[in-house]
N, C-alpha and C positions, 0 to 999 in steps of 0.2 A: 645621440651618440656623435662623438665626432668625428668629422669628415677625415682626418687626415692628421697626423701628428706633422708632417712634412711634404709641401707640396713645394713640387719644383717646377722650371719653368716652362714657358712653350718649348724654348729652345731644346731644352733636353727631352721635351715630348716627340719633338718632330723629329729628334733621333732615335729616340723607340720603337717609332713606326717606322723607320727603315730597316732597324734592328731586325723588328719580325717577320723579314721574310730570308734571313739568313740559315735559321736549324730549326728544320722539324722533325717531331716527334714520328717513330714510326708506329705502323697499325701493330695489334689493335690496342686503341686508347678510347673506344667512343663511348663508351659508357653502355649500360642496362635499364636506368630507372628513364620512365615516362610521366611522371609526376611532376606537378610543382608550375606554376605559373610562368617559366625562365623555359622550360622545352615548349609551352604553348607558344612560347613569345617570337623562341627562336628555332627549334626547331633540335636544339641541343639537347642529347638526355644529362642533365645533372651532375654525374658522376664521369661525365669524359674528362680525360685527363688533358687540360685546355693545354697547362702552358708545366713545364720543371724552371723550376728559377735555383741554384746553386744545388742541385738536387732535391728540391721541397716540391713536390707536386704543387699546382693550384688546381681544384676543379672548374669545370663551364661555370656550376652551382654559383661558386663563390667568383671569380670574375665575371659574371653576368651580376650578382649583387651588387659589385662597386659601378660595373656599367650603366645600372640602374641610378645608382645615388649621385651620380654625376649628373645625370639627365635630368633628374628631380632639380636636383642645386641650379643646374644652370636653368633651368625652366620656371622653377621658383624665384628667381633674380631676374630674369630676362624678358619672361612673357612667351606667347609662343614663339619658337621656334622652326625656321628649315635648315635642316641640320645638316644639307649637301647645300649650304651658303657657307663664303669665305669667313674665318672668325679672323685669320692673318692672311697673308699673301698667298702663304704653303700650307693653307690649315681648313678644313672648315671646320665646323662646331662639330657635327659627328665623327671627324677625327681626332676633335682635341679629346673628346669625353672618352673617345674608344683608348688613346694615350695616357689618361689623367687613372682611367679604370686601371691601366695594366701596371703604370708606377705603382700605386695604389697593391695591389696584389705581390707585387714584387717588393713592396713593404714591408708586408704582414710575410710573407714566405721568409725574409730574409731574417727578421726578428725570429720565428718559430728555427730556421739554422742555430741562430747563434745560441738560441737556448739551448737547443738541443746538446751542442758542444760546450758551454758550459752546465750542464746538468741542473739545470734550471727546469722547473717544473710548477705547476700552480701547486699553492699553500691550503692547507684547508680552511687557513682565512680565507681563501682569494675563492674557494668554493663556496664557502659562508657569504662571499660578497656577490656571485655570480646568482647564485641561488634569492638573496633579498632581492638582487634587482628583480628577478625574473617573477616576484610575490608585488611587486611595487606595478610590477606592470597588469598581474591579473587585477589588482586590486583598483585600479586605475582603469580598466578595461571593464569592470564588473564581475567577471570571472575567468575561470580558464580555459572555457570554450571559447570567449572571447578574445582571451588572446591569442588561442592558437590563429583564430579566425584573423586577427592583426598578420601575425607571422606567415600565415600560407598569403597573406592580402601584399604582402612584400617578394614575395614568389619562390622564398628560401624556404627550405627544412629547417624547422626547430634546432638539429645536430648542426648542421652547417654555420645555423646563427649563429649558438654558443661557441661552436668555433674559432668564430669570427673576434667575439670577443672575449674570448679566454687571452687572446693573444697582445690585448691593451694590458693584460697584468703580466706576463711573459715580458712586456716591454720593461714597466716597471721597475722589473727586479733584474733589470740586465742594465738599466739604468742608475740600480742603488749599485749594483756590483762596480760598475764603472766608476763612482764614484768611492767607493772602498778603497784607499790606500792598499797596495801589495796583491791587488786579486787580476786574474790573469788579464781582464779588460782595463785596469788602470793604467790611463798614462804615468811616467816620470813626473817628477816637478818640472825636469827642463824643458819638456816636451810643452806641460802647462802654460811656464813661465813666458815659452815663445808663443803660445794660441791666443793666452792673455796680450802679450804686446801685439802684434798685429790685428787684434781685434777692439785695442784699445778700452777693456775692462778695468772699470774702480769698482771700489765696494763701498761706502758711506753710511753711517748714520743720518739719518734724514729727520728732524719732523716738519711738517707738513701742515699751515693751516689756512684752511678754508676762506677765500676771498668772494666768491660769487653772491649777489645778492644783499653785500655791504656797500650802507652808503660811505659816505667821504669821511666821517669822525670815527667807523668801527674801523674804517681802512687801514686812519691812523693808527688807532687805538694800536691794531693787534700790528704793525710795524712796529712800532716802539717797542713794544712788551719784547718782540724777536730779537730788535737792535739790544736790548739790553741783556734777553740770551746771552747774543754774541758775543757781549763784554763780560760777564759770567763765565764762559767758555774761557776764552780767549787769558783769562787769567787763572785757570786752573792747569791745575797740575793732570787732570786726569778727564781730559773732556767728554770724552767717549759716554764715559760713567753718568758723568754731572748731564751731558744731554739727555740719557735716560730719565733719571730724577726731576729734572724738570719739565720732561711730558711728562711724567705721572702725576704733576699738579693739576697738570690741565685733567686728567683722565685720561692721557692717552697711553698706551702700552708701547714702550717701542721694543721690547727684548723678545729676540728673535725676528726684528722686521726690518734687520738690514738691506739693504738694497743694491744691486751689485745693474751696474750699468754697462753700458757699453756705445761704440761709436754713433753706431746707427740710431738709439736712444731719440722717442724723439721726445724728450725736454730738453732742446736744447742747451738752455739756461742752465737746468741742474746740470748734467753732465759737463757742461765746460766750465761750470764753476768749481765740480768735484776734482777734476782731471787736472787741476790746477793745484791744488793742495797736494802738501805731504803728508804724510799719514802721519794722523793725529791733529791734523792740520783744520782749523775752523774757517766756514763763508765767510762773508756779509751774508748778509738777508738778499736773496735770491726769488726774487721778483717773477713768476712763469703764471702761464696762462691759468688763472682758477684759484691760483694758491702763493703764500709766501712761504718761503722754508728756510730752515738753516741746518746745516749738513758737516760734521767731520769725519772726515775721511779714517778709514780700518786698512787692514790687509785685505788683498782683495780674498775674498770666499773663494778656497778650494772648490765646496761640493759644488757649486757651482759652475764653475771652469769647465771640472770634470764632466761636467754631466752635460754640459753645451758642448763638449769636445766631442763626449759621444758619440751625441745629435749630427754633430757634421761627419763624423768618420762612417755612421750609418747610412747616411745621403749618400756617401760617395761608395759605399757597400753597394747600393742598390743601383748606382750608377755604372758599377763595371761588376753589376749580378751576370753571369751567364744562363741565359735566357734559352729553351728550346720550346717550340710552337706546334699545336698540332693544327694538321692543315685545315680544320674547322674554325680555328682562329679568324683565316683571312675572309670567311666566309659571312660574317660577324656586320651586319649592314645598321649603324646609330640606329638611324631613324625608324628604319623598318621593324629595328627589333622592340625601341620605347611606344611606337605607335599600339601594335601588337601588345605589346603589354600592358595600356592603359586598357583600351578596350576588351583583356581578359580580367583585368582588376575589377573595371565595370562590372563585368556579367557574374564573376566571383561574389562582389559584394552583394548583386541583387538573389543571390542563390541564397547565401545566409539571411538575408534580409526575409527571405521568401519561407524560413524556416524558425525564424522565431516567433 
């Protein structure tokens, strides 16, 4: 699964962590359930009402689960870890991960808002898709003792899991809707047209062929073939088109595989050679690490714009999310609570082990 649709920076971590000692939640919010490898770990029952992010509850449950996956990552990347060492000047590692966890929930809370208020709901595709995963994992696992024995081995409820990620297709469709022309989350064109210039978005025809592992006469070979593309192109009326029918000689498909770039891009080469044309406008042969290309330039792609406009209008959702904290929050020790929950996972694992 993935970590994160949007990870932001230290900076705005180590404002989080000042954030949270601003509004707390008042009693009682601590929860009932004593189950589950995340109250062994910490001490937390499950079901306390940790943190309200724009009115969305989050539970201990589910911010102790990203608490968790941040320790794994950084631990899987780093080796071990002390987690009361400096990772910045103002930071150590078990503040960043305790900051990284609470973006991270204040994520997923915020996306579950906006569905709510656009009446967004999972599809029973989207039930049809949650359900195959959850058969790819017994199936994968051996069975479905096995995988519960996965999912309690991660320290979450089965419900909480699903939870968790029902709310990557709740993204989705607040992403197609954003993208929808005239629907309540669609920007204007002018709105676009300025996100596109300051972000400096093209769109292109590209195709693209493979250099690595040619000696010097294939090198030439397929430059020529490109250079003569370009003079093909460059004399038609309708280049767009004739690029296409000319990767389909090679075999290559290119309808629907526009390519919409941007400043940051890093081919540099393509992009400064796309950003230079006018639309409809053809390369030269465009020389970049791996590969040669030749590219004419389109309008740049709406759904695209839209949907990267989104993306940053929800960053900045979560950036000025109001946030309230129950005082078990501050109580919440990195190291203490990952240590604690390896060596429950340990003895977890050897109980099942001990039973088959």
């Amino acid at each position: 699964m993935k970590k994160l649709w949007i990870r932001l920076a230290v900076g705005l971590l180590v404002s989080a962590l000042f954030v949270a000692a601003i509004s707390l939640l008042p009693e009682p919010h601590s929860g009932k359930r004593t189950d589950g490898l995340f109250y062994k770990a910490s001490g937390i029952r499950p079901d306390a009402r940790l943190l309200v992010v724009d009115g969305e509850t989050v539970s201990a449950e589910e911010y102790l689960y990203w608490l968790a996956y941040d320790c794994e990552y950084l631990s899987a990347n780093m080796g071990q870890i002390n987690w009361d060492s400096q990772l910045t000047k103002d930071m150590t590692y078990g503040q960043y991960a305790k900051a990284d966890a609470l973006e991270t929930a204040k994520l997923f809370a915020v996306v579950r808002r906006l569905a709510a208020e656009n009446n967004i709901v999972l599809t029973a595709e989207d039930q049809a898709k949650l359900q195959a995963q959850r058969e790819n994992y017994i199936a994968y696992y051996g069975s479905e003792e096995a995988y519960r024995q996965q999912v309690a081995l991660m320290g979450i409820s089965e419900e909480a899991y699903d939870h968790v990620n029902a709310a990557y297709y709740l993204l989705d469709h607040l992403s197609d809707l954003a993208a929808a022309e005239g629907s309540a989350l669609a920007p204007d064109q002018e709105t676009l047209t300025a996100f596109a210039a300051s972000n400096g978005y093209v769109t292109a025809r590209i195709l693209s062929l493979p250099t690595d592992g040619l000696d010097e006469d294939a090198l030439n070979a397929q430059q020529a073939l490109l250079a003569d593309y370009v003079r093909q192109l460059q004399e038609s009326d309708d280049p767009y088109a004739l690029l296409g029918s000319l990767a389909a000689e090679l075999g290559i498909d290119l309808n629907g595989a526009d390519r919409t770039l941007r400043s940051d891009s890093t081919d540099k080469a393509l992009y400064l050679s796309v950003v230079a044309l006018k639309e409809s406008g053809v390369s030269d042969v465009i020389t970049s690490d791996g590969s040669f290309s030749i590219a004419v330039r389109c309008p740049t792609d709406r759904d695209t714009l839209a949907r990267d406009y989104f993306s940053q209008q929800l960053h900045q959702l979560c950036g000025s999310a109001e946030v309230t904290f129950h005082k078990l929050y501050d109580s919440i020790d990195t190291g203490s609570f990952y240590t604690a929950l390896v060596a429950a996972r340990r003895v977890l694992a050897q109980e099942f082990s001990a039973t088959e």
